[in-house]
C-alpha positions in Angstrom: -37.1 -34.3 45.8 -40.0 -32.9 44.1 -40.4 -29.7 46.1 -36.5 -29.3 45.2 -37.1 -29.7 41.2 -39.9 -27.4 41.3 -38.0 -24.9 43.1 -35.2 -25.4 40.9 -37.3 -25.2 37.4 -39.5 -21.8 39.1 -36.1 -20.4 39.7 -34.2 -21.0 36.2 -37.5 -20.0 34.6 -37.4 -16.4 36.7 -34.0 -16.0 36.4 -34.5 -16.5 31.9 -37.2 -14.2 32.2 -34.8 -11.1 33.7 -32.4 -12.3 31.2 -34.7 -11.8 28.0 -36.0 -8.5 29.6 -32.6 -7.1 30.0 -31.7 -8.2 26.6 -35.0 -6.7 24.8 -35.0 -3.3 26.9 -31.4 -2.8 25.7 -31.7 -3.7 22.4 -35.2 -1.2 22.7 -33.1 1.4 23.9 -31.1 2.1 21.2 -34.3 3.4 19.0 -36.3 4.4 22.3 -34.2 6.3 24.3 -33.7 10.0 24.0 -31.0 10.7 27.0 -27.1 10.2 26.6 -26.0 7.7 29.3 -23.6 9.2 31.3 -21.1 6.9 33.5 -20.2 8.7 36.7 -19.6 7.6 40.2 -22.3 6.2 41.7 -23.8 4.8 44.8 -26.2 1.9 46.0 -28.0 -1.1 47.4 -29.0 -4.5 46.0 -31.2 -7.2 46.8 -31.5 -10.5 45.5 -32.6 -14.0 45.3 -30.5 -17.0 44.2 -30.3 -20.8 43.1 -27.7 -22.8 44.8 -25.9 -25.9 43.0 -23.9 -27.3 46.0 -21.3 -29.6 43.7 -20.3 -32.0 45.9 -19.4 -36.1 46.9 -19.5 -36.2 50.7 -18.5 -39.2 52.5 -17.8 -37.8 55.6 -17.9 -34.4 57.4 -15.5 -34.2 60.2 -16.9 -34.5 63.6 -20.0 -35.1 62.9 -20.9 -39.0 63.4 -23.8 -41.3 61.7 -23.8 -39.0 58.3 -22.9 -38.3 55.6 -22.0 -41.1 53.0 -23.6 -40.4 49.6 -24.6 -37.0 50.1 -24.2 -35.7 46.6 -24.9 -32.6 44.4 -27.5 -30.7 47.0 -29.7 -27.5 45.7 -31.3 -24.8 47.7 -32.4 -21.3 47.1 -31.5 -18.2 49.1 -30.9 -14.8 49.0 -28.4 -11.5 49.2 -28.1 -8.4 49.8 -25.2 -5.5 50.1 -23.9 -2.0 49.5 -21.9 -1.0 46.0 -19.6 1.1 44.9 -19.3 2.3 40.7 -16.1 4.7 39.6 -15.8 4.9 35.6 -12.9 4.1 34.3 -13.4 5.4 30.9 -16.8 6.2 28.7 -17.7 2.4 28.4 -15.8 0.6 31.7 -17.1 0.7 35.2 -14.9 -0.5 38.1 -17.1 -1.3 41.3 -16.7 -3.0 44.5 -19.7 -4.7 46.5 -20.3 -5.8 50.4 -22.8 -8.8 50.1 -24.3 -10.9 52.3 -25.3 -14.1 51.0 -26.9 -17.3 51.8 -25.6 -20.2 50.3 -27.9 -22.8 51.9 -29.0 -26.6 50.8 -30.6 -29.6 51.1 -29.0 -33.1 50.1 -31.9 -35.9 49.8 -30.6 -39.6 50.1 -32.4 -43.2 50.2 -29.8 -45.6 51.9 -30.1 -49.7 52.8 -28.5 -50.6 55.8 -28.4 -53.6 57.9 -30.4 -53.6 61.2 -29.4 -55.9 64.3 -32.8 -57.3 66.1 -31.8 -60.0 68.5 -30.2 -62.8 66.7 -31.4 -61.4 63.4 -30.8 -59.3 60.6 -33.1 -57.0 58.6 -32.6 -54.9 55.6 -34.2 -51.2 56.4 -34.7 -48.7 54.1 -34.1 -45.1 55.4 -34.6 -41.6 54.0 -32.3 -38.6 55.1 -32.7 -35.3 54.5 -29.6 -33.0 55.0 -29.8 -29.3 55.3 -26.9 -27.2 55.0 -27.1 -23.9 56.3 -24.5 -21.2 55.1 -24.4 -17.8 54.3 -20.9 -15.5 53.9 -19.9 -12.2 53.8 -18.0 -11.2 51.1 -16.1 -8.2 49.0 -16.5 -8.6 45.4 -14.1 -6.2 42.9 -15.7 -6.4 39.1 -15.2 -4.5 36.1 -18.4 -3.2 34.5 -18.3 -3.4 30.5 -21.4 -1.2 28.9 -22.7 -2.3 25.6 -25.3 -1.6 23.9 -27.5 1.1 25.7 -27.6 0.7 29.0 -26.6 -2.6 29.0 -23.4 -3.6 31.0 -21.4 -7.4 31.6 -19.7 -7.6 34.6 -17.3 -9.9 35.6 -15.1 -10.2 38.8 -14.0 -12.3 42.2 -15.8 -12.9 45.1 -13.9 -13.5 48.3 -15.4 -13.7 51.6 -16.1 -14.9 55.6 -18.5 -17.9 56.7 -21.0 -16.4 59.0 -23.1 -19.3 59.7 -22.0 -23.0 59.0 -24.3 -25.1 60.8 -27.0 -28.6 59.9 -29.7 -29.9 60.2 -30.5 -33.7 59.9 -33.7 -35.6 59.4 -33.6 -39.6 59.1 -36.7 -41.3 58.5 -37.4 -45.2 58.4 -39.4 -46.2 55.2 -38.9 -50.1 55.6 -39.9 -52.2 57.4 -43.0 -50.2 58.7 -42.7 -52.0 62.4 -39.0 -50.8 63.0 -38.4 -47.7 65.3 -34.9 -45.8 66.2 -33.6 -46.9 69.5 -32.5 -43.3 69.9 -35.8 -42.1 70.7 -38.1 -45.1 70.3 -40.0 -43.3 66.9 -39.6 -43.6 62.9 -37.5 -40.0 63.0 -34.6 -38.9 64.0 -33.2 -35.8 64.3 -29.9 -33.7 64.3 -28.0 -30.9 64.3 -25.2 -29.3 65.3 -22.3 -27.1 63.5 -20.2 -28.3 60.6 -17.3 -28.1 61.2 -13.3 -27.1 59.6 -14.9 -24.5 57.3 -12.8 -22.8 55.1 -11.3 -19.3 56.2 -12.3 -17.7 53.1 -15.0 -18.4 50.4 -13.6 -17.5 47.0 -15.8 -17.5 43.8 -15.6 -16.1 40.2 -18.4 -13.9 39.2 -20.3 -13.2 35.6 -23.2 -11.4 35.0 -25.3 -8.6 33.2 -27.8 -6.5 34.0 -29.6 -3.1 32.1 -29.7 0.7 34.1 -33.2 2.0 34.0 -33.3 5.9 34.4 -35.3 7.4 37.3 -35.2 10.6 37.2 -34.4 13.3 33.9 -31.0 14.3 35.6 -30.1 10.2 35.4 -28.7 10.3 39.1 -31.1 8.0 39.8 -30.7 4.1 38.4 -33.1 0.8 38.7 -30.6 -2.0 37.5 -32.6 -5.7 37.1 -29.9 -7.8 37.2 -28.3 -11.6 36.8 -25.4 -13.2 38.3 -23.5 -16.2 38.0 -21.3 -17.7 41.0 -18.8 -20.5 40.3 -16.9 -21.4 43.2 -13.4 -22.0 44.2 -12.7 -22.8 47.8 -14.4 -25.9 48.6 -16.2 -25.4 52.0 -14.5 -27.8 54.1 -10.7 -27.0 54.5 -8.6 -29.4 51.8 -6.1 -30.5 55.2 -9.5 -31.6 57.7 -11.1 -34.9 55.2 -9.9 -37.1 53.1 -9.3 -36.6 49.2 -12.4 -38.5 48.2 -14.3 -35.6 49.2 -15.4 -32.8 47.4 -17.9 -29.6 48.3 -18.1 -26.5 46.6 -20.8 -23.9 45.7 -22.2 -22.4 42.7 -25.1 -20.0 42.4 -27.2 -18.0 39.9 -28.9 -14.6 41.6 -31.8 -12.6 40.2 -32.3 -9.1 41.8 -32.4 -5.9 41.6 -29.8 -2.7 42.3 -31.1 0.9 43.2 -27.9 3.1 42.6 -27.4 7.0 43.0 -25.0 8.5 40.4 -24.6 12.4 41.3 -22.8 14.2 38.4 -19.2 16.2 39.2 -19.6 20.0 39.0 -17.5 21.7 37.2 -16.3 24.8 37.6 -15.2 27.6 35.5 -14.6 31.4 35.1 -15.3 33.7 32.4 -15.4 37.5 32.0 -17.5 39.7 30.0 -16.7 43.3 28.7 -19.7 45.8 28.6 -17.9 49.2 27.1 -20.2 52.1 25.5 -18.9 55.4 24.0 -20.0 58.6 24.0 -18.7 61.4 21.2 -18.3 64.7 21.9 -17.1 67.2 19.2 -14.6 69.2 21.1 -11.5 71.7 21.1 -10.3 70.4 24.8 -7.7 68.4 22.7 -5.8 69.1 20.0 -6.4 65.9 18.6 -8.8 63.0 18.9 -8.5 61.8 22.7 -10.2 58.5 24.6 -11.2 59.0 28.1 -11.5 55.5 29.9 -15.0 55.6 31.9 -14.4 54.0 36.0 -15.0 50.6 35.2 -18.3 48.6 37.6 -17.5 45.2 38.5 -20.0 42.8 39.4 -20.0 39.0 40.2 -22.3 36.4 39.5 -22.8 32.5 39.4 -24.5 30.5 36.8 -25.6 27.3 37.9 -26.9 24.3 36.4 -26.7 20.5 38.0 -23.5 20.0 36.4 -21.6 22.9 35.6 -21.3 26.6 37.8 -20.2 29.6 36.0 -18.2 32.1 37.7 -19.0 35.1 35.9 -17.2 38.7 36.2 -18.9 41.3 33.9 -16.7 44.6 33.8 -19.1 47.9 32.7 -17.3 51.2 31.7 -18.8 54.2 29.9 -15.8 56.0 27.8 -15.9 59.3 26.4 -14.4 60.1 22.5 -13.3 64.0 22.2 -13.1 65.0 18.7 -11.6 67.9 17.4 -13.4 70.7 15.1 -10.1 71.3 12.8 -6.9 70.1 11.2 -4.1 70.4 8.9 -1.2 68.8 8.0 -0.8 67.4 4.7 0.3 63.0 5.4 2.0 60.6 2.5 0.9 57.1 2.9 2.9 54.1 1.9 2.4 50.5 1.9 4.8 47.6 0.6 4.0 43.8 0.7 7.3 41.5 1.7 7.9 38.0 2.1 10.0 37.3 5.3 11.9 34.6 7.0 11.0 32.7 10.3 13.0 35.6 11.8 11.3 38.4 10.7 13.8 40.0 8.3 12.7 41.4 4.8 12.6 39.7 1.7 11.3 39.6 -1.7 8.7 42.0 -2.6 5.0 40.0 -3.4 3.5 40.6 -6.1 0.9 37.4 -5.7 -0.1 35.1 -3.5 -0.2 31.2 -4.5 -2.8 28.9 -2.8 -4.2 25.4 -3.7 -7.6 25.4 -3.4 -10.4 23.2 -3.2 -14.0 23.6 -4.0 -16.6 22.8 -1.9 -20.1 23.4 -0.8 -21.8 23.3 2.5 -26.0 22.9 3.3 -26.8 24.4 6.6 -30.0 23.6 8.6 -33.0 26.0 9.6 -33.6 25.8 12.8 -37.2 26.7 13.1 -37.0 28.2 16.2 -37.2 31.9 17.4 -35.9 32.8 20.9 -37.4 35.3 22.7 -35.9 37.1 26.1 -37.0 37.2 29.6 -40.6 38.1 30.0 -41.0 39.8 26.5 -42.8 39.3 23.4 -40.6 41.2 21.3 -38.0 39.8 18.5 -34.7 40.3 20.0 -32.2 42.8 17.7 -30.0 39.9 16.8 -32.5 39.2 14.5 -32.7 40.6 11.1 -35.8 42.0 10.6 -36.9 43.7 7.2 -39.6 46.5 6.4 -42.0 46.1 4.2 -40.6 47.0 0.8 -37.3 45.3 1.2 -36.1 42.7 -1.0 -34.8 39.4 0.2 -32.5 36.3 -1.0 -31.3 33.7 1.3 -28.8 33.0 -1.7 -27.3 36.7 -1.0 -26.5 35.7 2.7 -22.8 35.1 3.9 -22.7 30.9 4.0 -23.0 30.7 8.1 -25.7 28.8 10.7 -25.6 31.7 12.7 -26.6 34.1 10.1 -29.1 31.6 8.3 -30.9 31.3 11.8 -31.1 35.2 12.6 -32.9 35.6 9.3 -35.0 32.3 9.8 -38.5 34.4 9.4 -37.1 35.9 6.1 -35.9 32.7 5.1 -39.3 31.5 6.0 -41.8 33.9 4.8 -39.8 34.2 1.3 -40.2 30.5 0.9 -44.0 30.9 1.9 -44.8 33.5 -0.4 -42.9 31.2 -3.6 -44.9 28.0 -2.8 -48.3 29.6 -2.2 -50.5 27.0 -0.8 -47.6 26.1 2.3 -48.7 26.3 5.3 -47.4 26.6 9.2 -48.2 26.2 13.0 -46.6 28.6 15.8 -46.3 27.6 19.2 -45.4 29.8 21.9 -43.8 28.7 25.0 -42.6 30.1 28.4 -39.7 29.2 30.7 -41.4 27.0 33.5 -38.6 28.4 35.7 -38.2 32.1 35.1 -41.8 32.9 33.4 -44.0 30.3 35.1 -47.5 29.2 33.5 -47.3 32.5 31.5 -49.5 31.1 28.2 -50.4 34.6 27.7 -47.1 35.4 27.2 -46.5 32.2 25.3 -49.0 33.1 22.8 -48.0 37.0 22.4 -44.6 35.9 21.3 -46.5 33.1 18.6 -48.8 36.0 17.4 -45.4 38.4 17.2 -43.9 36.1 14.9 -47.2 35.6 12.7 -47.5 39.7 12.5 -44.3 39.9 11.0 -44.5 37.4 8.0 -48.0 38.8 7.4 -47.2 42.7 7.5 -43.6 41.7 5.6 -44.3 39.5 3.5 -48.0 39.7 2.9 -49.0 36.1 3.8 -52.3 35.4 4.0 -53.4 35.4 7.8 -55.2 31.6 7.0 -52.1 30.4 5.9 -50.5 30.6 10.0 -52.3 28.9 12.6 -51.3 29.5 16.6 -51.2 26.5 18.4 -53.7 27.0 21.9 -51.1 27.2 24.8 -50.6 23.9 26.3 -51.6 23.5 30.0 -48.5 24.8 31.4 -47.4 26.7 28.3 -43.6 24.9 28.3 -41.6 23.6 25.2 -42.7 19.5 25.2 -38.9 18.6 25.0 -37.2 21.6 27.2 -34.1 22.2 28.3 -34.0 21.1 32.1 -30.6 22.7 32.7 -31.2 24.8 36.2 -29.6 28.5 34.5 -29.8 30.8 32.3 -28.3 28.8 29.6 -31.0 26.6 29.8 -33.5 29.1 30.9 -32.9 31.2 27.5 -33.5 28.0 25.3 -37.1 27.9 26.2 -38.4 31.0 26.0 -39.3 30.3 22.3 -41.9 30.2 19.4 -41.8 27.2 17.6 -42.4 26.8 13.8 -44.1 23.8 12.0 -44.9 22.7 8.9 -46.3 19.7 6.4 -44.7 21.3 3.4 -40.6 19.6 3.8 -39.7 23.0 1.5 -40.4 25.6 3.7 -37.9 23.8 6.3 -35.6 22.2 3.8 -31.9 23.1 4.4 -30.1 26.1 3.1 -28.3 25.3 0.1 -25.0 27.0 0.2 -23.0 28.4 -2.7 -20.3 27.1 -3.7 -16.5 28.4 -2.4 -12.7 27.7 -3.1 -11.4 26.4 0.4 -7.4 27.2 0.3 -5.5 23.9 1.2 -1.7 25.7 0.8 -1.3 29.1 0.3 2.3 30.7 -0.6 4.7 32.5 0.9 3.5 31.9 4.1 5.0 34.6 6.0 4.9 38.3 5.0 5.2 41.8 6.4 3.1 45.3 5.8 6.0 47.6 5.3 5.1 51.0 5.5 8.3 52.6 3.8 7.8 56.0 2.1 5.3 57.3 4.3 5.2 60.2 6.3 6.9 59.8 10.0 6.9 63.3 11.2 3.1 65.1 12.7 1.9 60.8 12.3 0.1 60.9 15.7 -1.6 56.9 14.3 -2.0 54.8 11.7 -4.6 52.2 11.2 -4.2 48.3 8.4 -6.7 46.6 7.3 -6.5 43.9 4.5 -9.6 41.9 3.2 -10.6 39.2 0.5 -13.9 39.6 -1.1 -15.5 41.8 2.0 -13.7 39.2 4.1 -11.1 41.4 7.0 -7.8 39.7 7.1 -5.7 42.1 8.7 -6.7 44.4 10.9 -4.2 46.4 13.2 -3.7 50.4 14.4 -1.6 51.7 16.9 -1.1 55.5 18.1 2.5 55.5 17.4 4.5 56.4 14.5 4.3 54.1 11.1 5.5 50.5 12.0 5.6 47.1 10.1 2.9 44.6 10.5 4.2 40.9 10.5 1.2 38.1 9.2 1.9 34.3 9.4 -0.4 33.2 6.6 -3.7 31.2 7.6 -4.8 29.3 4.4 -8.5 29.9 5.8 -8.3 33.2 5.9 -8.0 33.4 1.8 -11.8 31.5 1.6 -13.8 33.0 -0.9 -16.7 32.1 -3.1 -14.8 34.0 -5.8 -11.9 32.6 -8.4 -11.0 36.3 -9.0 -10.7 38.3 -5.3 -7.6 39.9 -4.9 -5.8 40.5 -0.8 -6.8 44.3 -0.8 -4.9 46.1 1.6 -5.6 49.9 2.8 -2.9 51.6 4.8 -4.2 55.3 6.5 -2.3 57.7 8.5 -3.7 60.6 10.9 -2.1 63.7 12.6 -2.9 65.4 15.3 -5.6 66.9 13.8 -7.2 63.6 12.9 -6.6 64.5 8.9 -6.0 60.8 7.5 -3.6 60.2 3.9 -4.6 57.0 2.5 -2.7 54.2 0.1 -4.6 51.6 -1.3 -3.3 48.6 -3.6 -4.5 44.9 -4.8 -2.0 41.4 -4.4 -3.3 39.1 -6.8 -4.3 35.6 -5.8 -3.7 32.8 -8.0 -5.7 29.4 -7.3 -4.7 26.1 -8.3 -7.5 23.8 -7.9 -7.5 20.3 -6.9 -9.2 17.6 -8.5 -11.6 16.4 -5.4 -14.5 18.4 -4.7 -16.3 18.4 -0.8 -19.7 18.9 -0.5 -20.9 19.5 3.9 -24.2 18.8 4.8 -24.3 20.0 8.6 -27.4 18.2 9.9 -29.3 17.2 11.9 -30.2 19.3 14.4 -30.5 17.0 18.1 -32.7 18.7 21.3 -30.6 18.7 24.0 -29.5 16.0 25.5 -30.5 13.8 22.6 -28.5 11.9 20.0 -31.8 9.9 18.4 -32.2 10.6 14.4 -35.5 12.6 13.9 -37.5 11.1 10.9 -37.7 14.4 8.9 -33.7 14.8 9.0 -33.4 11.3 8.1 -35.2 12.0 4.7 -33.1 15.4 4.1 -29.7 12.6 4.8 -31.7 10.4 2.1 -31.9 13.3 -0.7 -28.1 14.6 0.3 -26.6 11.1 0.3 -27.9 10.8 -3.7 -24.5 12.7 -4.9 -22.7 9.5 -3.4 -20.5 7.5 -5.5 -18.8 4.5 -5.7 -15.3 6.7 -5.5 -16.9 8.9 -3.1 -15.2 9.0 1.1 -17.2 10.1 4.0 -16.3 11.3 7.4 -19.1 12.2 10.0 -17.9 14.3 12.9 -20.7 14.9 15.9 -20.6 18.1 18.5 -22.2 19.6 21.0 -22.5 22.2 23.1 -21.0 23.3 26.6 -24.3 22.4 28.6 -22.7 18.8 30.4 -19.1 17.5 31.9 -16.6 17.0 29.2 -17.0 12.9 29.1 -20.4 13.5 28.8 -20.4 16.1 25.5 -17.4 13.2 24.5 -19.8 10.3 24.6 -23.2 12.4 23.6 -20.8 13.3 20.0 -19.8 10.5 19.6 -23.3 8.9 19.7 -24.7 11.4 17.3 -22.0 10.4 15.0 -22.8 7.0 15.2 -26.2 7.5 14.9 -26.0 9.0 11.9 -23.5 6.9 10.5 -25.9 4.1 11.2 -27.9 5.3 9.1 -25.9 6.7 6.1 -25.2 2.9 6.1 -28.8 1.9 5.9 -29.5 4.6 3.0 -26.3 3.5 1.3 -24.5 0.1 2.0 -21.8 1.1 -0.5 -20.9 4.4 2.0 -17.3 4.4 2.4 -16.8 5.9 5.8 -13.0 6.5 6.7 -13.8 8.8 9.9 -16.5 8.8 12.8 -15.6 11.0 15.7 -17.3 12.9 18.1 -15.8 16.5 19.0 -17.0 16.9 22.4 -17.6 20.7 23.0 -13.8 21.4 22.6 -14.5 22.1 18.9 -17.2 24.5 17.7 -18.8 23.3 14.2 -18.6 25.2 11.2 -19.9 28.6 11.3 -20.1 28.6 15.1 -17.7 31.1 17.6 -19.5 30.6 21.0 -22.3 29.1 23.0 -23.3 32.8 24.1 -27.5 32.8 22.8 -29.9 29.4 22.8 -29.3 29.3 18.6 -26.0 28.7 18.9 -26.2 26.2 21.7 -28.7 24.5 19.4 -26.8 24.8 16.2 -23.9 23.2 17.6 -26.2 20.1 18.8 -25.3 18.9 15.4 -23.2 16.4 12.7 -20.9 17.0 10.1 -21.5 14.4 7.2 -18.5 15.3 4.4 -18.5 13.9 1.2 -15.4 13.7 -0.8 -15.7 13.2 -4.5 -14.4 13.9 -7.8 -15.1 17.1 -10.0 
């Protein structure tokens, strides 16, 4: 009975042990933990070690004689083993299926008086038995999977099985008097054994437990899951119809282990096409008028791989020639009405103005103090806006977008450097470890590239930039592991550091009248009056404050141009722009006649005011709240009000399966949202949602280069207020 206890005690201790663990790595997780959890299919093996409560009042097993009165509530330990099976059902449920093996084994201790016969006489004997049961099962057990916090998961199901092995052993020992023997085999023990018989057909149990994924691997298809399981059974063990209803037997067990699971990601595939065209000019009389010939178009295929997503990509090449004639002549009248219209299309009022209800708002973009570099090169790529050494520079002056604020990050940079004097940064080069290997030469030309420019351009002093010595293998310290060249791109980088907050402090955007309603919302270019004969085209274009709005040609003769009103399109920082429409026409000669008018704009504005602070920037694959963008959250959040709403939207980019960008947004959000709630208990927050990849954030049109990818790793915090 001792042995038994400590056994019992060892194992409850063990199994509260995994249990705390679990609990503390998840609740760890959610500060530690870098990676999104992704839920896909995967594949494994257990092994584990139970505690067996065998609930029982035995008074008789049948066929078995000289046993088994009084053999009550028996314990034993054992163990199990099997195969599983994981499909998500959603972002958060699991359903999964295991084969287990499992022994159910144990021992039932009794001390039992009974009367012994010797002659003519009677003698009260004391006897100890020791009962052993031994059974194991295999079994099928359906659970659902519920993940909580991390990579913490409940599970809860049935367990239905098979008896394998349902057999005893016996051992009766005689404790009093000392001078007795058995007349079975003339000694103080006896021994039994034999099969126990009438099992039940099927073992059925209810199942509980929890247990906590550990990642093995940076692609997460490899899982170590500690783990804790209750059993609580059914089915007694001996069929109800083979003993008598004073008898009961059933099994309960608590299992410790440990799962190894495989969890492969589903490719996805998908196509896309990409249009190279150049154009050569050539002044010529070979036509009479301004002629296009189409270039043979070169096709070629590719595939873009990385260990979730293949890219099937067609790029079509083509080399077009423009002949342009020397002369012209005839004289062109150009004409251009403005006219509401019905959803039909037909004609109706002339417009004079345009009506739109406007808001005003204000966003604050991040800098992303990265500069990305491209394959084997040290030279700043053209997409960058580089200045010479006498121009002028204003990051106010700058249309309010994260693209543009990024491609002028050194400007934005150096200009803030040379008005806070004593600032100082750090460069670090890195290389590719796929496509450049350990290149830390290269690594360190692209760092000195980027130091040459703000000193030659801005005339910062050369103490005031440090290079970083490459690193031993020259990579990023938190790459992109994504096997293409999405992820090769995002690399290949020089990275920008400072201890001074203001020379990476978010842009702070002007303000702008965002059109909630504008009216009439259909109208037509009517091109009536102007010239129809010798028209060989005609080219629209309509704009608002530099903004295009229209913008439509055709080589045809003068036509109407239809435009269902977008209330975006009439965004503009000033209360004053007018639609400004130009109408041309050309002959054959390529001679144009031009008409030109204004359409006034008149804005109503409501009384709510939005202020959008797009922040922060995540590394990929990475919803956890950097302290530095927690501070710049802190400084935006101090416009808040007790009238003030708040909704936080999270995105990300295309790099990952579309449940995985859903459930890496939606954890950004949340992240933040956490912590807007820490800063400012009062928040009122009316929507968190994460946008997946389906939805680009503001100021962002494709996932083409690395900054865009990296811009759109990102959260949307909107504050709603009053002016």
């Amino acid at each position: 009975m001792k042995t038994c206890c400590r056994v019992k005690n060892t194992f409850i201790k063990l199994a509260m042990i995994v249990f705390i663990l679990t609990i503390s790595c998840s609740v760890l997780s959610s500060q530690l933990i870098n990676d999104p959890y992704k839920l896909n299919p995967r594949y494994g093996l257990f092994g584990q070690y139970g505690y067996n409560w065998h609930d029982s009042k035995i008074n008789s097993l049948p066929n078995i004689k000289n046993c088994c009165a009084g053999l009550n509530n028996g314990t034993g330990d054992g163990y199990g083993f099997g195969l599983l099976f994981e499909m998500p059902l959603t972002n958060w449920l699991l359903l999964g299926v295991r084969a287990n093996y499992f022994d159910k084994s144990g021992k039932f201790d009794l001390r039992f008086d009974t009367l012994v016969q010797n002659g003519q006489s009677q003698f009260n004997a004391k006897i100890d038995r020791e009962f052993k049961a031994k059974l194991s099962t295999f079994s099928f057990s359906p659970m659902f999977s519920l993940k909580s916090v991390g990579r913490l998961f409940f599970h809860i199901g049935a367990n239905a099985g098979i008896y394998l092995e349902n057999s005893f052993e016996q051992y009766d020992k005689i404790v009093q008097p000392s001078n007795m023997v058995f007349i079975e085999n003339n000694g103080k023990e006896l021994k039994a054994n034999g099969k126990i018989f009438n099992v039940n057909s099927f073992d059925v149990s209810a199942i509980a437990g929890l247990s906590y994924e550990i990642l093995l691997n940076q692609s997460g298809s490899l899982l170590l899951a500690p783990e804790v399981f209750f059993t609580y059974g059914i089915t007694p063990v001996i069929g109800e119809n083979n003993w008598t209803s004073n008898n009961k037997w059933k099994i309960n067990s608590l299992y410790a282990g440990i799962s190894l699971k495989y969890s492969p990601e589903r490719l996805i595939e998908l196509k896309r096409k990409n249009y190279l065209i150049d154009t050569i000019t050539i002044q010529s009389n070979k036509y009479s008028a301004k002629y296009l010939s189409p270039g043979e178009p070169v096709i070629t295929q590719r595939e873009i791989e990385n260990r979730d997503t293949i890219v099937y990509l067609e790029e079509i090449s083509r080399v077009d020639t423009l002949y342009l004639p020397t002369s012209g002549g005839a004289n062109l009248i150009a004409n251009i009405g403005l006219y509401e219209t019905d959803s039909a299309g037909k004609r109706l009022s002339p417009v004079t103005s345009f009506n739109a209800t406007v808001q005003l708002r204000r966003d604050i973009y991040p800098v992303l103090p990265y500069v990305f570099f491209e394959h084997n090169t040290s030279k700043i790529p053209e997409r960058y806006y580089l200045l010479s050494q006498n121009n002028t520079f204003s990051e106010t002056e700058l249309e309010p977008n994260s693209v543009i604020y990024h491609r002028n990050v050194l400007n934005i940079i150096g200009r803030r450097m040379v008005d806070n004097p004593t600032s100082k940064i750090t460069l670090s080069g890195t290389t590719d470890p796929t496509t450049e290997k350990i290149n830390c030469t290269l690594a360190n030309q692209r760092a000195k590239t980027v130091k040459d420019y703000l000193v030659n351009t801005f005339n910062i002093e050369e103490s005031r930039i440090t290079i970083n010595p490459p690193l031993n293998n020259c990579h990023p310290e938190f790459r992109t592991i994504s096997q293409s060249e999405f992820g090769y791109s995002e690399n290949r980088r020089v990275e920008i550091e400072s201890s001074s907050p203001e020379l990476l402090a978010p842009v702070q955007g002007n303000y702008y009248l965002e059109p909630l309603k504008v009216e009439p919302t259909l109208v037509m270019y009517d091109p009536q009056g102007s010239s129809k004969e010798g028209v060989n085209r005609w080219m629209l274009t309509s704009s608002i404050f530099d903004k295009v709005i229209t913008n439509e040609g055709k080589k045809s003769k003068p036509q109407a141009v239809y435009y269902d009103v977008i209330p975006k399109d009439f965004r503009s920082m000033s209360a004053t722009a007018p639609l400004s429409i130009s109408y041309k026409l050309f002959d054959d000669k390529d001679e144009a006649a031009l008409s030109m008018r204004n359409v006034k704009i008149n804005r109503d504005t409501v009384d709510t005011l939005i202020e959008r602070l797009i922040l922060p920037l995540f590394d990929v694959s990475q919803f956890i709240l950097e302290s530095l963008y927690r501070n710049q959250i802190k400084e935006f959040l101090k416009i808040l009000d007790g009238n003030s709403t708040m909704s936080i939207l999270g995105y990300c980019d295309f790099l990952g399966t579309d449940r995985t960008n859903e459930y890496l947004s939606e954890m950004r959000a949340r992240e933040i949202s956490n912590t807007v709630r820490s800063l400012m208990t009062f928040a009122k927050i009316t929507k968190i949602e994460g946008m997946g990849a389906t939805k680009y954030p503001l100021g962002i049109y494709s996932y083409s280069t690395p900054e865009e990818r990296f811009l759109s790793r990102t959260v949307e915090i909107e504050i709603m207020k009053m002016r």
